[in-house]
C-alpha positions in Angstrom: 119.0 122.5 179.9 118.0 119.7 178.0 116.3 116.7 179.4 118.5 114.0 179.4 117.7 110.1 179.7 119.7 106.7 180.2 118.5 103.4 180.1 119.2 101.8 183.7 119.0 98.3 184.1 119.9 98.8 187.9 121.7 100.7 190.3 123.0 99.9 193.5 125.1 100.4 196.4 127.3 97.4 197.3 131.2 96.3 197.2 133.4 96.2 194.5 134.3 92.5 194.2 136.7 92.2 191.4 140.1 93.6 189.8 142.5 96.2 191.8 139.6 98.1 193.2 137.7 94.8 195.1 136.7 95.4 198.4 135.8 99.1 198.0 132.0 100.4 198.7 130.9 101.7 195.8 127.4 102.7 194.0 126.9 101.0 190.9 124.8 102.4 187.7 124.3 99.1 184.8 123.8 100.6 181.8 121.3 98.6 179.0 122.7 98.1 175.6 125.2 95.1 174.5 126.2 94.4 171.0 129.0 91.6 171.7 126.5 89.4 174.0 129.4 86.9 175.2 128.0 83.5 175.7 129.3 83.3 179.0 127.9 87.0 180.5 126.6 87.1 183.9 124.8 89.9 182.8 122.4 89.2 180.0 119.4 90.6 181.1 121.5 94.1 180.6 121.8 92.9 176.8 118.6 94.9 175.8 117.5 98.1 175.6 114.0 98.9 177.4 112.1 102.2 176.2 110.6 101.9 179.8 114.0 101.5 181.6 115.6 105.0 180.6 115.4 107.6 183.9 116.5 110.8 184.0 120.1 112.6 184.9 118.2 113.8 187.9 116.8 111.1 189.1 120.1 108.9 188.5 122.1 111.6 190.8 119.1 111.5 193.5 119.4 107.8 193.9 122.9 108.4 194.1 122.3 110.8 197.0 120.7 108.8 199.6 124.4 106.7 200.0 127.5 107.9 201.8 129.4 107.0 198.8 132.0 108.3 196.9 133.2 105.8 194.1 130.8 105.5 191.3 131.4 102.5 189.0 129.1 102.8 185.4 129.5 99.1 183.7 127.1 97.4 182.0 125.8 96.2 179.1 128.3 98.7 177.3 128.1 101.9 178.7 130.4 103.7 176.1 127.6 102.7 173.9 126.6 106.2 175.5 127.4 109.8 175.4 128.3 109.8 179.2 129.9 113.2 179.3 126.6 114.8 181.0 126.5 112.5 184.0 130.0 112.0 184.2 130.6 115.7 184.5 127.7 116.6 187.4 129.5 113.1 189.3 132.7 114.9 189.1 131.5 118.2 190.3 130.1 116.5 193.2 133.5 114.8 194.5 132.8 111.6 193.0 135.6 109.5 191.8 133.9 107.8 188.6 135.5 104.4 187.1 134.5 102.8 184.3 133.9 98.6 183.1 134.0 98.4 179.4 135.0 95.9 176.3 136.8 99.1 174.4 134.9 98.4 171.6 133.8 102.2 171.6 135.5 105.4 171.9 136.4 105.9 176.0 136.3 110.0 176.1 138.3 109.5 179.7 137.5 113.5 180.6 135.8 113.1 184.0 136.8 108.9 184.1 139.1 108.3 187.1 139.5 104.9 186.2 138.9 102.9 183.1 139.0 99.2 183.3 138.6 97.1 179.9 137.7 93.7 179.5 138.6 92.4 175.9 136.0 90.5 174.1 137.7 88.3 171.3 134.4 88.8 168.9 134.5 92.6 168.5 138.2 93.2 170.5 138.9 96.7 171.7 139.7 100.0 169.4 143.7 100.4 169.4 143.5 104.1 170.7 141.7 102.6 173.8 144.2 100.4 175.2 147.0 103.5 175.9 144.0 105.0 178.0 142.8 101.9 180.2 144.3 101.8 184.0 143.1 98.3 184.5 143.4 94.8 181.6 140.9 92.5 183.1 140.7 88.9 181.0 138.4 86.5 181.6 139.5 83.0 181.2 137.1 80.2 180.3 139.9 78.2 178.9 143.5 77.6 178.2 143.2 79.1 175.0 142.6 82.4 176.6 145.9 82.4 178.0 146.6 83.4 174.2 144.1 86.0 173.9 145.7 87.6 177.1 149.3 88.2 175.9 147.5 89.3 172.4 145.9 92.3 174.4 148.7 93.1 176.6 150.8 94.0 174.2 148.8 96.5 173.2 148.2 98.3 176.1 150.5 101.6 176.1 150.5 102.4 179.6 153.0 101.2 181.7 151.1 101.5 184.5 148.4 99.6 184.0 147.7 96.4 186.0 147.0 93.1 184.5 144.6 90.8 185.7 143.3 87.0 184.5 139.6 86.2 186.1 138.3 83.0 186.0 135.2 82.4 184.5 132.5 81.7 186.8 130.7 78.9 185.3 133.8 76.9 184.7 135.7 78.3 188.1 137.0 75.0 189.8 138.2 73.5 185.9 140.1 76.9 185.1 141.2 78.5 188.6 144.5 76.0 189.2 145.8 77.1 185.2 145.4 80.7 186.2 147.7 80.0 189.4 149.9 78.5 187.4 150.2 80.4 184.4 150.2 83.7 186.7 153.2 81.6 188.8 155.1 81.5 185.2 154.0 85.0 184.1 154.1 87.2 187.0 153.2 90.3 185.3 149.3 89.4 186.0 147.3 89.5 188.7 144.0 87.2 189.6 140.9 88.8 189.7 138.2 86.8 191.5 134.9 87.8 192.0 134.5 87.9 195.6 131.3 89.8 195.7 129.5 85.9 193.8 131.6 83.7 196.4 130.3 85.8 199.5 126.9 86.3 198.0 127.4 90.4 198.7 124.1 91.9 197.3 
């Protein structure tokens, strides 16, 4: 079998602290590679691709193995900048139930996903085919003219049952969390996401 690498900017066991899944222990692989590069991205050290950073399949899977775990979540960076097939495929063999954290701006091939969450970015907004496939429309509002953005990507999404969710932005949190609560209050079809995992400090 061919040798197979992925640049890993980290991996790590801790909780889910956001959207419908928050609270859950899962094991978390960041993928390197971001083309959008929104200003307000709590992860731009994931933004670049390091020739030094890419580990093997194998060695991804044996990290994986010293947890009792058994949600994997791949974000990034942009994983479906990736062919993830390979991994996704051994993860599934394995009993893992494997969600995915992406803009949509790529191709989602959902075979082996369990659950695809997208997150929207207005500068390169997600391929139409993706948004009939995504279980989970995660926003992130920085300001009330987001609100707009919001109902601009929800009418897109195909799938009936898929949640809705507005998260405030962290760096403006305090300014933007009441107009969430508000708007949500008016517009009951979403759901706030907050990021519980930053306001507990959960490593």
């Amino acid at each position: 079998m061919k040798k197979i690498n992925f640049p890993i900017k980290e991996s790590f066991y801790s909780i889910q602290g956001e959207g419908y899944y928050y609270g859950i222990a899962a094991y978390f692989i960041r993928f390197e590679g971001c083309n959008i590069k929104c200003d307000w991205c709590d992860t731009k050290e994931s933004w670049k691709i390091k020739k030094n950073d890419f580990i093997s399949i194998h060695k991804i899977i044996n990290n994986i193995n010293n947890y009792t775990v058994k949600n994997i979540i791949i974000t990034g960076g942009e994983p479906m900048m990736w062919n993830l097939y390979p991994l996704t495929k051994i993860l599934k063999k394995k009993g893992y139930r494997i969600h995915v954290e992406t803009s949509g701006f790529y191709p989602i091939k959902e075979k082996y996903i369990d659950w695809i969450t997208i997150s929207p970015k207005k500068i390169k907004p997600p391929l139409k085919e993706n948004y009939k496939k995504t279980n989970e429309l995660k926003i992130v509002i920085s300001n009330e003219k987001d609100f707009l953005f919001a109902e601009e990507q929800a009418i897109h999404v195909m799938n009936t049952n898929c949640f809705l969710f507005l998260q405030p932005e962290w760096t403006n949190f305090f300014k933007i969390f009441p107009k969430i609560i508000f708007y949500i209050k008016k517009n009951p079809k979403w759901r706030i996401s907050l990021q519980i995992h930053k306001m507990l400090n959960i490593p």
